[in-house]
C-alpha positions as CSV (number, residue, x, y, z in Angstrom):
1,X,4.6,6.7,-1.9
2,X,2.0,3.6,-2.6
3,X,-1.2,3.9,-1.5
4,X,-1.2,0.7,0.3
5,X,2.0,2.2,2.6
6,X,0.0,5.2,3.8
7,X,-2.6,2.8,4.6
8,X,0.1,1.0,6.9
9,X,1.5,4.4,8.0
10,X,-2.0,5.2,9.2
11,X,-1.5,5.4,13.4
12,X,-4.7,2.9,13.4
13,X,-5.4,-0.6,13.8
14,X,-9.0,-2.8,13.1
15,X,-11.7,-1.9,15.0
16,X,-10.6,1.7,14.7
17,X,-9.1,1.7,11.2
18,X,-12.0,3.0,8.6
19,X,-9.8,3.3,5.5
20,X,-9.8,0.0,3.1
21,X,-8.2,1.6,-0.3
22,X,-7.0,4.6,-1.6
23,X,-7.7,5.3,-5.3
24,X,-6.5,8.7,-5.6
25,X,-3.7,11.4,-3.8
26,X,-2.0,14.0,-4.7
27,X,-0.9,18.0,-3.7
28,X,-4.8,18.8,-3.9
29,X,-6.6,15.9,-2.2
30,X,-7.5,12.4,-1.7
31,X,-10.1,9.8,-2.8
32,X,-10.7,6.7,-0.5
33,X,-13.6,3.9,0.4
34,X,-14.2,1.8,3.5
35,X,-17.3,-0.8,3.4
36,X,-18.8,-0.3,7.5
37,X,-19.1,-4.4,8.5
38,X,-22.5,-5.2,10.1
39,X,-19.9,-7.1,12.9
40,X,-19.0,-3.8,14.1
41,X,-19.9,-2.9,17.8
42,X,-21.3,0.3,17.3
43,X,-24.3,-1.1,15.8
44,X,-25.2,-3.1,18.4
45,X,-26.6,0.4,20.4
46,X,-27.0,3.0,17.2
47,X,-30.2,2.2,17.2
48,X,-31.8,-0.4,18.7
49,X,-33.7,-3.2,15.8
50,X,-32.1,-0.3,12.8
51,X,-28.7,0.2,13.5
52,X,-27.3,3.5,11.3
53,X,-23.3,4.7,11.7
54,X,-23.1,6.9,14.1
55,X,-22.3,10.4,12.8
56,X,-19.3,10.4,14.7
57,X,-17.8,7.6,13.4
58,X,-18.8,8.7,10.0
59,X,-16.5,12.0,10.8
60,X,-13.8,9.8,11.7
61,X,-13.6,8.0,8.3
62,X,-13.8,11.6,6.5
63,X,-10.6,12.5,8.9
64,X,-9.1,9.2,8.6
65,X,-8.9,9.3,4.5
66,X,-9.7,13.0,3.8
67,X,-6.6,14.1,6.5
68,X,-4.4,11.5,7.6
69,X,-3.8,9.9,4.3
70,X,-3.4,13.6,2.8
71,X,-1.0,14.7,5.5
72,X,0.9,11.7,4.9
73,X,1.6,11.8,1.2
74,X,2.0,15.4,2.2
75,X,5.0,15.2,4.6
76,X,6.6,12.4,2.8
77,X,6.6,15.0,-0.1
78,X,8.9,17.0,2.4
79,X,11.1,14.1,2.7
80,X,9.5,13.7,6.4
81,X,10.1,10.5,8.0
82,X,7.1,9.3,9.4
83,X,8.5,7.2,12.0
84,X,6.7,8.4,15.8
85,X,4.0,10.3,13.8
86,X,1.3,12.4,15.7
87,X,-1.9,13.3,14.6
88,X,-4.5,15.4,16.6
89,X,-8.1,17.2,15.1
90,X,-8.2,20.3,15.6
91,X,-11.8,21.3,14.5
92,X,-14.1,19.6,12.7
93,X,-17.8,20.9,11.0
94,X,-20.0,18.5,9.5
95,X,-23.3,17.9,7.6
96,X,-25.0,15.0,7.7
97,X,-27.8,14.6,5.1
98,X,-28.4,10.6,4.7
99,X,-28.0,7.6,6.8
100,X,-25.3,5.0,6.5
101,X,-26.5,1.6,7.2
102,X,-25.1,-1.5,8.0
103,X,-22.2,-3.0,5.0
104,X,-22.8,-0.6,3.3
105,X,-19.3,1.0,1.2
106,X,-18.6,4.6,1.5
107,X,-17.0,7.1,-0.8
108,X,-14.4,9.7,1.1
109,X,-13.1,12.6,-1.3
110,X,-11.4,15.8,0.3
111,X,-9.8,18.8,-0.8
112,X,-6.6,20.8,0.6
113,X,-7.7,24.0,1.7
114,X,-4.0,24.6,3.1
115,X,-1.3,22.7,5.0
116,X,1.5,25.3,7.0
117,X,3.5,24.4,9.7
118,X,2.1,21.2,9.5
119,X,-1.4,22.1,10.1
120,X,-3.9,20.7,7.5
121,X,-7.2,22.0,6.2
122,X,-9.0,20.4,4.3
123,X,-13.2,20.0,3.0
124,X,-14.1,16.7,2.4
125,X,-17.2,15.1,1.0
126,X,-18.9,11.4,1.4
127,X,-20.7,9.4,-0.8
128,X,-22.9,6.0,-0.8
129,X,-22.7,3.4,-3.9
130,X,-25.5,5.2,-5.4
131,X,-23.8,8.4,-5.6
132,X,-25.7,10.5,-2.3
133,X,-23.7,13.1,-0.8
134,X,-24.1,11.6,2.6
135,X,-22.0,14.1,4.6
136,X,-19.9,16.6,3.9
137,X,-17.8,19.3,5.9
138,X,-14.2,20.9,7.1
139,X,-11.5,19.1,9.1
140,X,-8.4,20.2,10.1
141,X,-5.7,18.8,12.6
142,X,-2.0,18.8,13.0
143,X,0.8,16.3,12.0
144,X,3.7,16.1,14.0
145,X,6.8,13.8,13.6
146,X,8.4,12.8,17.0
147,X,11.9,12.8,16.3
148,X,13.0,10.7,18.6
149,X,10.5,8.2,17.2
């Protein structure tokens, strides 16, 4: 499977999509970026005159690359077809150590801890242009496949 078509497999569209490339996957893990626009909307209140990412959103690009794009190269592995796919966190524990500001590009990097029955767990790490662990943590959700689509 490309990289590109589990970025299109992702169940997300813009302003909610935070994965723009994929530079590694594989059994183990996956590597990813996304560059957070200045446009977005979440600046406009995260914090008023110095807008920073909001930690939550920063958890959601970890889960969006770290996870999602994992469990997707995972399941196609399985022969799975991904049409009417489900995804759902299931618990999430993160550390945040240094801001994200405004276009800036961020560095996503996650590790399999284990995927059974079509839960994944995985620890995943985030990085600025300049190399700073800016969060870091453990997610895990379930994939399911809708078979009716």
């Amino acid at each position: 499977m490309k990289y590109t078509e589990i970025i299109q497999s992702l169940p997300y569209t813009k302003p909610f999509l935070f994965v723009d490339l994929l530079t590694r996957v594989d059994e183990n893990g996956v590597t990813g970026s996304y560059t957070f626009s200045e446009d977005s909307d979440f600046y406009k209140g995260h914090f008023k005159g110095k807008p920073i990412t909001p930690g939550v959103i920063l958890t959601e690009c970890c889960a969006q690359i770290g996870l999602v794009c994992l469990g997707i190269w995972l399941l196609n592995q399985e022969s799975t077809s991904l049409i009417g796919l489900q995804i759902g966190m299931s618990s999430s524990e993160m550390e945040f150590l240094v801001p994200v500001l405004p276009n800036e590009t961020v560095i996503v990097s996650s590790e399999k801890v284990y995927f059974r029955f079509h839960k994944l767990k995985c620890t995943v790490k985030m990085h600025n242009e300049e190399g700073e662990l800016v969060c870091k943590g453990v997610l895990s959700g379930m994939l399911k496949v809708n078979a009716d689509g």
